[in-house]
C-alpha positions as CSV (number, residue, x, y, z in Angstrom):
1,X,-35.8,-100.3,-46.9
2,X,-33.2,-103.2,-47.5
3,X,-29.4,-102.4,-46.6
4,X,-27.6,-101.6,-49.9
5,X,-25.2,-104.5,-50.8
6,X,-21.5,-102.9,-50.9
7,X,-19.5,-102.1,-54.2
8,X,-16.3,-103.0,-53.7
9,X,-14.0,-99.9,-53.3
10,X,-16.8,-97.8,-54.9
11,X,-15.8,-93.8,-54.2
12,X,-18.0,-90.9,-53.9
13,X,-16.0,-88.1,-54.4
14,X,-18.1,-84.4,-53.9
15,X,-16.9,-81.0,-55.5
16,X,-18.0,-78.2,-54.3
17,X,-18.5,-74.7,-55.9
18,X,-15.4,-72.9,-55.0
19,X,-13.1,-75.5,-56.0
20,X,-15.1,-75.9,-59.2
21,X,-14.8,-72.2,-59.9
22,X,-12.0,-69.6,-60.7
23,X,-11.8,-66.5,-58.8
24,X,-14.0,-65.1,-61.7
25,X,-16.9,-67.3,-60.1
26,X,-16.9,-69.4,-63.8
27,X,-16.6,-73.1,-64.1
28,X,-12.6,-73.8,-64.2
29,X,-12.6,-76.3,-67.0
30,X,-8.9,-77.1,-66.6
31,X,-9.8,-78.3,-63.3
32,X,-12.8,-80.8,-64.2
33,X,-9.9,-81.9,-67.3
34,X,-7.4,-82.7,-64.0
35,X,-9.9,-84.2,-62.2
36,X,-11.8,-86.4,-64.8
37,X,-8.1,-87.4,-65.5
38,X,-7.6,-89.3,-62.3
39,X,-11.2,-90.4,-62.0
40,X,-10.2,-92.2,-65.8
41,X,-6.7,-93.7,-63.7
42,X,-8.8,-94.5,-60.7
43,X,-11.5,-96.5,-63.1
44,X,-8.6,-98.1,-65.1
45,X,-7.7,-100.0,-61.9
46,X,-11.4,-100.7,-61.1
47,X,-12.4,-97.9,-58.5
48,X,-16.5,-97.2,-59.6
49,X,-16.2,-93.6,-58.8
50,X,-19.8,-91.6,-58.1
51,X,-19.2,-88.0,-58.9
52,X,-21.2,-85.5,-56.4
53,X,-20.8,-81.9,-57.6
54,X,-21.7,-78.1,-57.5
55,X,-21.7,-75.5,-59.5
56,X,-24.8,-75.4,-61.7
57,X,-26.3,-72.0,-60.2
58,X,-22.4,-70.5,-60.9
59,X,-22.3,-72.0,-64.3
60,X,-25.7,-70.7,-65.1
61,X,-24.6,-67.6,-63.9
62,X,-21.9,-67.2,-66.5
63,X,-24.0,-69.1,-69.0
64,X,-26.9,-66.4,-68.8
65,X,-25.1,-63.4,-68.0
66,X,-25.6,-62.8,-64.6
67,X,-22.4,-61.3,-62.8
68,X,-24.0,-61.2,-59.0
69,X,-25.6,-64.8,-57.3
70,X,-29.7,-63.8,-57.6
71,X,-31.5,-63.2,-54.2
72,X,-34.5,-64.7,-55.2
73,X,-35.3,-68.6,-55.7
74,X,-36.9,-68.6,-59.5
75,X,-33.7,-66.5,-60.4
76,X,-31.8,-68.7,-58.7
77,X,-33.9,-71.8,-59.9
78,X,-33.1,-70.5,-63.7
79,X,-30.0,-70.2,-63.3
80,X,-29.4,-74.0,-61.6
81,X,-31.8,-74.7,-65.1
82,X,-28.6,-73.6,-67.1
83,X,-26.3,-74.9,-65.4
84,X,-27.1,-78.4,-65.4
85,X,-26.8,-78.4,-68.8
86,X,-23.4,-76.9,-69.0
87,X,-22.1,-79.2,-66.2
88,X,-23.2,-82.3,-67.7
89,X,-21.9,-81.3,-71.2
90,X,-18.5,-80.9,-69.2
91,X,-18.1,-83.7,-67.2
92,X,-19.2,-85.7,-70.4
93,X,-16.6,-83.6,-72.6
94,X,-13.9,-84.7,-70.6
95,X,-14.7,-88.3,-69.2
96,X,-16.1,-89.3,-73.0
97,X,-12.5,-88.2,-74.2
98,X,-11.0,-91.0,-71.7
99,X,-13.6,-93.6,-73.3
100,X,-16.0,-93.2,-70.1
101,X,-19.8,-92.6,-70.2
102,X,-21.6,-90.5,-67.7
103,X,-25.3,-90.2,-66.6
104,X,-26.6,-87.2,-65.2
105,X,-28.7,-87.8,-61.7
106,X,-30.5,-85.2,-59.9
107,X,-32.0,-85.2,-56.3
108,X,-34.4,-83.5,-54.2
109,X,-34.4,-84.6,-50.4
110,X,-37.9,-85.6,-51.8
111,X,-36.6,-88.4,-53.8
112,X,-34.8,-90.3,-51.0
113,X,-37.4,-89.8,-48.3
114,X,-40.1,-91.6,-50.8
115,X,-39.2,-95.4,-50.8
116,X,-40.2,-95.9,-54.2
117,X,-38.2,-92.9,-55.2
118,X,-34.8,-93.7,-53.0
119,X,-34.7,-97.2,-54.6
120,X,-35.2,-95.8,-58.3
121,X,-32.4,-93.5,-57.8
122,X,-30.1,-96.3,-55.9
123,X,-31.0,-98.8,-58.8
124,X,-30.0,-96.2,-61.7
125,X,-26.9,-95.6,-60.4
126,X,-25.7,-99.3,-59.7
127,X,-27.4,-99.8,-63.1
128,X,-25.4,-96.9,-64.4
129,X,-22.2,-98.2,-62.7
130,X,-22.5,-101.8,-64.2
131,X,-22.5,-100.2,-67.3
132,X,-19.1,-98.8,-66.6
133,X,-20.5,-95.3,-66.6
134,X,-19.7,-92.6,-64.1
135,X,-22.9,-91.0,-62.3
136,X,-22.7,-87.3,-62.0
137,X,-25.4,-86.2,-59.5
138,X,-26.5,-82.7,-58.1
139,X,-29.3,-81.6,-56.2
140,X,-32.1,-81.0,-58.1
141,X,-32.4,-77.0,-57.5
142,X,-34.6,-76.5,-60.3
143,X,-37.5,-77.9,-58.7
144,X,-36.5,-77.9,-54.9
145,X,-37.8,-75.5,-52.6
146,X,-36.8,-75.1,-48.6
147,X,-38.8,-77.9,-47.0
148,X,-36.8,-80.5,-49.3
149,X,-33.5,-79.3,-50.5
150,X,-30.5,-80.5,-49.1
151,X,-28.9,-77.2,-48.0
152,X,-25.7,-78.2,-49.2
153,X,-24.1,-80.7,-51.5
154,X,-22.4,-82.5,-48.1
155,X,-24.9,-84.1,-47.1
156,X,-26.3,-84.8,-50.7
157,X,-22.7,-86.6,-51.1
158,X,-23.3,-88.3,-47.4
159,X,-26.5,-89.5,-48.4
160,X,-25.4,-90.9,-51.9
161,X,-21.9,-92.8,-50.2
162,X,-24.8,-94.4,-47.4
163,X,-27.5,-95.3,-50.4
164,X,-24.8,-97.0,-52.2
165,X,-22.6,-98.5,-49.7
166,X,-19.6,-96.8,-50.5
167,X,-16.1,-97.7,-49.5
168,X,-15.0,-93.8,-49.2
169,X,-16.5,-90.7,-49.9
170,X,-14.0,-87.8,-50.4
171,X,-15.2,-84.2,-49.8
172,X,-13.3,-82.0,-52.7
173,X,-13.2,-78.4,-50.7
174,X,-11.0,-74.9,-50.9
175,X,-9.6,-76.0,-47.1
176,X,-7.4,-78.3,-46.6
177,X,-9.0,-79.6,-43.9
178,X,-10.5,-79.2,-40.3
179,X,-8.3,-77.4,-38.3
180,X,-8.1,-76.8,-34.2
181,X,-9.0,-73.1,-35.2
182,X,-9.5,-70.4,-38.5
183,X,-5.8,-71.0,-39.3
184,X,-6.7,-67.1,-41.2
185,X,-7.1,-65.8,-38.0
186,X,-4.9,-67.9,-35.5
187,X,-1.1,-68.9,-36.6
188,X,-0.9,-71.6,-33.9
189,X,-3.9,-73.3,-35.8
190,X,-3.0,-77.1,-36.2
191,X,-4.5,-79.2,-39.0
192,X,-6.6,-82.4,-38.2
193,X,-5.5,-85.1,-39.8
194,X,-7.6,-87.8,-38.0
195,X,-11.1,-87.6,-36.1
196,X,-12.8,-90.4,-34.8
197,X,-15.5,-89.0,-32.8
198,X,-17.9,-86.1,-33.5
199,X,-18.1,-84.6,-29.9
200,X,-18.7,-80.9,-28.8
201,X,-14.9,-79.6,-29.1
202,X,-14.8,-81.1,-32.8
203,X,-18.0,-79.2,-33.5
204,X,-16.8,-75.7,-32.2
205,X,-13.5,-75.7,-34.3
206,X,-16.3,-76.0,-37.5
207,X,-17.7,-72.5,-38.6
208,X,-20.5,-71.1,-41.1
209,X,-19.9,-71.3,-44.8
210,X,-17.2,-68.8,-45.6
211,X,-17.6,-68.8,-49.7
212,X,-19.4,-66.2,-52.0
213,X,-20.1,-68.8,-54.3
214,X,-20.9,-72.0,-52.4
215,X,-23.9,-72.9,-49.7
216,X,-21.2,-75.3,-47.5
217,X,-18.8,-74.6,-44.8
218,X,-16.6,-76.8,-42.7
219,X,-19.9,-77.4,-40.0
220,X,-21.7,-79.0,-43.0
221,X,-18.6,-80.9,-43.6
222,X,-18.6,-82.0,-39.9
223,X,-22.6,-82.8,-39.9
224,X,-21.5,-84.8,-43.0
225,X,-19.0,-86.4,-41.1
226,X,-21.5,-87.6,-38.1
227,X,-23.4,-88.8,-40.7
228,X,-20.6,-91.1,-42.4
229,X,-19.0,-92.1,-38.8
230,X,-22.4,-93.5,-37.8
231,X,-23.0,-95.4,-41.4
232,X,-19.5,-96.7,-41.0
233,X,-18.0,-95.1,-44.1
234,X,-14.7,-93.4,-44.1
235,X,-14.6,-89.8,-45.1
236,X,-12.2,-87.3,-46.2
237,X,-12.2,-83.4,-46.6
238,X,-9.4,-82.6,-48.3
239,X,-8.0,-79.1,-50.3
240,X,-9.8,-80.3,-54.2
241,X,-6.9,-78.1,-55.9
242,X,-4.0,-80.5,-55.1
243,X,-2.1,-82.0,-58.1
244,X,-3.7,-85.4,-58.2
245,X,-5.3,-85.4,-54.6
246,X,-7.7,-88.4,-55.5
247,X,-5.3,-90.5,-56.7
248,X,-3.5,-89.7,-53.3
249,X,-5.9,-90.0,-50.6
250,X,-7.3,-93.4,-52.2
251,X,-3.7,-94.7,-52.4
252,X,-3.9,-94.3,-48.5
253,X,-1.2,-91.2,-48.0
254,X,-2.4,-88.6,-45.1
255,X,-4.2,-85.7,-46.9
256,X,-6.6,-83.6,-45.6
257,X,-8.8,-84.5,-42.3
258,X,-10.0,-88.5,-42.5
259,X,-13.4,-89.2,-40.6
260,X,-12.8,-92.6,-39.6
261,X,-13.8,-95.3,-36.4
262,X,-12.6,-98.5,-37.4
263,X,-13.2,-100.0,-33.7
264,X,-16.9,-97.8,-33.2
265,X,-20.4,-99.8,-33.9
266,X,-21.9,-99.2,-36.9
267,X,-25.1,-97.7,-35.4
268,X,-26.5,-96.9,-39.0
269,X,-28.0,-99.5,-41.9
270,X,-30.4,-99.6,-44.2
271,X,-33.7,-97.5,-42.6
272,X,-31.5,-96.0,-39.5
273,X,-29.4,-94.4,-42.4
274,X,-33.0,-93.3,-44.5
275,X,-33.9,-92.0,-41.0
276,X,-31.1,-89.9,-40.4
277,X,-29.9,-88.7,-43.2
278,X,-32.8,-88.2,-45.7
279,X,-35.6,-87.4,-43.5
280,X,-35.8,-83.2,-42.0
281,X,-36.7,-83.5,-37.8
282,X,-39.9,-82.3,-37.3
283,X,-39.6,-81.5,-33.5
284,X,-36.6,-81.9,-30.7
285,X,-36.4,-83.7,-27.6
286,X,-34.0,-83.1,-25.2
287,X,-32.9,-86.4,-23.1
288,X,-31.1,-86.8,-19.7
289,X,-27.4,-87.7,-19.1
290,X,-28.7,-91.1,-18.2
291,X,-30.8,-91.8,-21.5
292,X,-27.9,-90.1,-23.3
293,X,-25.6,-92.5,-22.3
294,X,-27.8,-95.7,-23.0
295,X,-28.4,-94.1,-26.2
296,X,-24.8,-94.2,-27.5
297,X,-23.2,-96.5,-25.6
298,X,-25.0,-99.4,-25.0
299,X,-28.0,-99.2,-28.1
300,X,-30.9,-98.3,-26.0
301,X,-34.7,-97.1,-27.2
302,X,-35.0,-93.6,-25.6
303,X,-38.0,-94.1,-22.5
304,X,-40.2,-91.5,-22.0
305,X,-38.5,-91.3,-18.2
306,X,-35.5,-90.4,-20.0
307,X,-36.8,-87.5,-21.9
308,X,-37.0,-83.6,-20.2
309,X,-37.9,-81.4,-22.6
310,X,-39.9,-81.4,-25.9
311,X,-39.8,-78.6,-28.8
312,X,-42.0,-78.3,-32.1
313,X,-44.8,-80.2,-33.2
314,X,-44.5,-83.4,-34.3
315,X,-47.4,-86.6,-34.9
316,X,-46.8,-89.7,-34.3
317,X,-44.5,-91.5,-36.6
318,X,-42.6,-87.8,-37.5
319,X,-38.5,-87.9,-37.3
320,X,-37.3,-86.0,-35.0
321,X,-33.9,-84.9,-33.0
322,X,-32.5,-86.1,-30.1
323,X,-30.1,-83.9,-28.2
324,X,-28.8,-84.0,-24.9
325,X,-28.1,-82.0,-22.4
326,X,-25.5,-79.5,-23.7
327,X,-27.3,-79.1,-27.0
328,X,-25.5,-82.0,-29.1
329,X,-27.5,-83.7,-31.6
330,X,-26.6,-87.5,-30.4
331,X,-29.3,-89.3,-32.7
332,X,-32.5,-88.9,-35.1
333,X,-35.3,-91.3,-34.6
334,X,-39.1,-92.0,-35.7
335,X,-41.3,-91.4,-32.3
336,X,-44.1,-93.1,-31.4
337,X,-45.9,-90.1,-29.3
338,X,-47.0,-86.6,-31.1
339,X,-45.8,-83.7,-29.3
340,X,-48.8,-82.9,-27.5
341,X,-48.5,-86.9,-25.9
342,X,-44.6,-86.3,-25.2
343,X,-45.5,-83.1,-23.2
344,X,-47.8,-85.3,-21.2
345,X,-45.5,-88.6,-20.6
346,X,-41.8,-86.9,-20.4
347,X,-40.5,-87.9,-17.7
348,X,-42.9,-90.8,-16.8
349,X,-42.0,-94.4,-16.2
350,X,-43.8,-96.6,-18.6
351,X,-45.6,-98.3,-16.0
352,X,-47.1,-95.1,-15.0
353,X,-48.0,-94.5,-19.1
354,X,-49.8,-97.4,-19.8
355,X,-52.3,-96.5,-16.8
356,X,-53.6,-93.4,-18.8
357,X,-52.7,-93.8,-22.4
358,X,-54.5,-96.8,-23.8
359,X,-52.3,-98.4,-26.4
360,X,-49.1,-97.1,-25.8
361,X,-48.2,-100.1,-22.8
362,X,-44.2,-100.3,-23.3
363,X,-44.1,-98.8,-25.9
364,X,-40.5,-96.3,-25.9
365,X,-40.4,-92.6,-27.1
366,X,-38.3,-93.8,-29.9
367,X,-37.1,-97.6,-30.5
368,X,-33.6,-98.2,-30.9
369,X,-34.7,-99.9,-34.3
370,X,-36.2,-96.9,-35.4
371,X,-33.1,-94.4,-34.2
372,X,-29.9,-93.4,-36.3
373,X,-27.1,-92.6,-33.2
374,X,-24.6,-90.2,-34.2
């Protein structure tokens, strides 16, 4: 996979369900007006703008009747069915009333783990783009199932901003950003406004998804985050329902929590990013402090010396985790053993490999080519 070429100042701005909806759990129309107002200011200057959004299981909800969120997956599927429709015909309502086109593009995980797939999607959207159109894409939850959905529209958003090359991508949420601690629960809870590093105290302050209506939460924001640090992409999470909040975090004034590293090394490009982002682990392998460090700081392959534990079962040529020590999640890579091989070499020098396992002289656990470091 070739490195997308960047689009200058393009945005990928995601919305997620609760800000989409009223408290009614129905599409909030007057919102998607407000917001498709300064997406029309933004374009007027020449900002492309990639729209990421939720909502299609709420707004088939309200579209079909159903007053609770289904419990099973072809209700839920029907319902996302519905929805699309009625999200499309909204966003077109109100970006076609500003003179703006939009095209409707839906993902599976599927679609950008296939080459031939990733690339069709990446080249409709530049195409769509040229054509001064707005792109409008959702996860395709009609036809996704466990194995190959995103989980939430984070990372769906993450993986667009990386596929594209995108300046920015702006997380629309009902916070108003990360904070120290649940500022419902702890009054001396401070607001983030910068983080620049992903590290074990960042991920604690992040909890589980706290909305009826939505799949996300501010640890999916944070995983989105990693994501964006290591592709070298700025990212904002930011409260959606603030008057013009858009047009204010592009115009550079401090809103929300900014993900940003302007001095870090861009560990991610092209396939790293594929790796990471688009592909689900298939097994874990926990490294030493030693391996941990050559890993992020000075762009290492993982040796088989370096590695101390294996979990799941994985072939030969599988993605799979890399955490260290503590339990952090420090990079994602392709490795060149099976699980049953790593059980056998962990730990090993590769001098000592190459003496029983024919083929595999030098060869690393996972090469730093072939690893996305978070």
């Amino acid at each position: 996979m070739s490195t997308p070429e960047q689009i200058d100042g393009l945005v990928v701005v995601k919305i997620g369900t609760s800000t989409l909806t009223r408290r009614t759990q129905t599409i909030d129309k007057e919102y998607v007006r407000n917001l498709c107002a300064q997406v029309a200011e933004l374009r007027a200057k020449g900002t492309p703008i990639v729209i990421v959004t939720s909502g299609a299981a709420a707004a088939g909800r309200e579209r079909l009747g159903i007053a609770q969120r289904p419990s099973d997956i072809p209700t839920l599927q029907a319902c996302a069915a519905a929805g699309q429709a009625v999200l499309t015909e909204i966003y077109a309502t109100e970006l076609g009333a500003r003179g703006i086109a939009c095209g409707q593009v839906l993902l599976t995980r599927r679609d950008v783990v296939d080459r031939e797939a990733y690339l069709n999607a990446r080249n409709t959207m530049l195409r769509l783009l040229d054509l001064g159109a707005v792109p409008v894409v959702n996860e395709n939850d009609t036809v996704s199932v466990s194995e190959f959905a995103f989980g939430d529209n984070d990372m769906l958003g993450a993986i667009v901003a990386a596929l594209l090359g995108a300046s920015t991508y702006v997380i629309l949420s009902d916070v108003d950003g990360l904070y120290t601690a649940d500022p419902s629960r702890n009054r001396d809870a401070k607001l983030l406004h910068e983080v620049t590093v992903i590290d074990q105290s960042i991920a604690q302050m992040a909890g589980g998804a706290g909305s009826m209506v939505g799949t996300g939460g501010m640890a999916s924001k944070v995983r989105a985050a990693r994501a964006m640090l290591a592709a070298g992409i700025p990212m904002v999470v930011c409260q959606g329902r603030r008057p013009n909040v858009l047009l204010d975090v592009l115009s550079g004034k401090e809103v929300g929590t900014k993900f940003a590293n302007a001095t870090a090394t861009v560990h991610g490009t092209g396939r790293k990013l594929w790796i990471g982002l688009a592909e689900m682990p298939q097994g874990t392998v926990v490294v030493d402090d030693g391996a941990a460090r050559a890993i992020v700081h000075e762009g290492a392959s993982l040796l088989p010396v370096g590695v101390r534990a294996s979990r799941g079962a994985y072939a030969e040529g599988d993605v799979i985790s890399v955490e260290d020590v503590s339990g952090a999640e420090i990079a994602r890579g392709v490795t060149r053993y099976s699980s049953e091989d790593m059980d056998r070499v962990r730990g090993l020098k590769l001098d000592i490999v190459q003496r029983f396992m024919e083929g595999k002289e030098g060869q690393p656990a996972i090469h730093r080519d072939e690893m996305l470091v978070f």
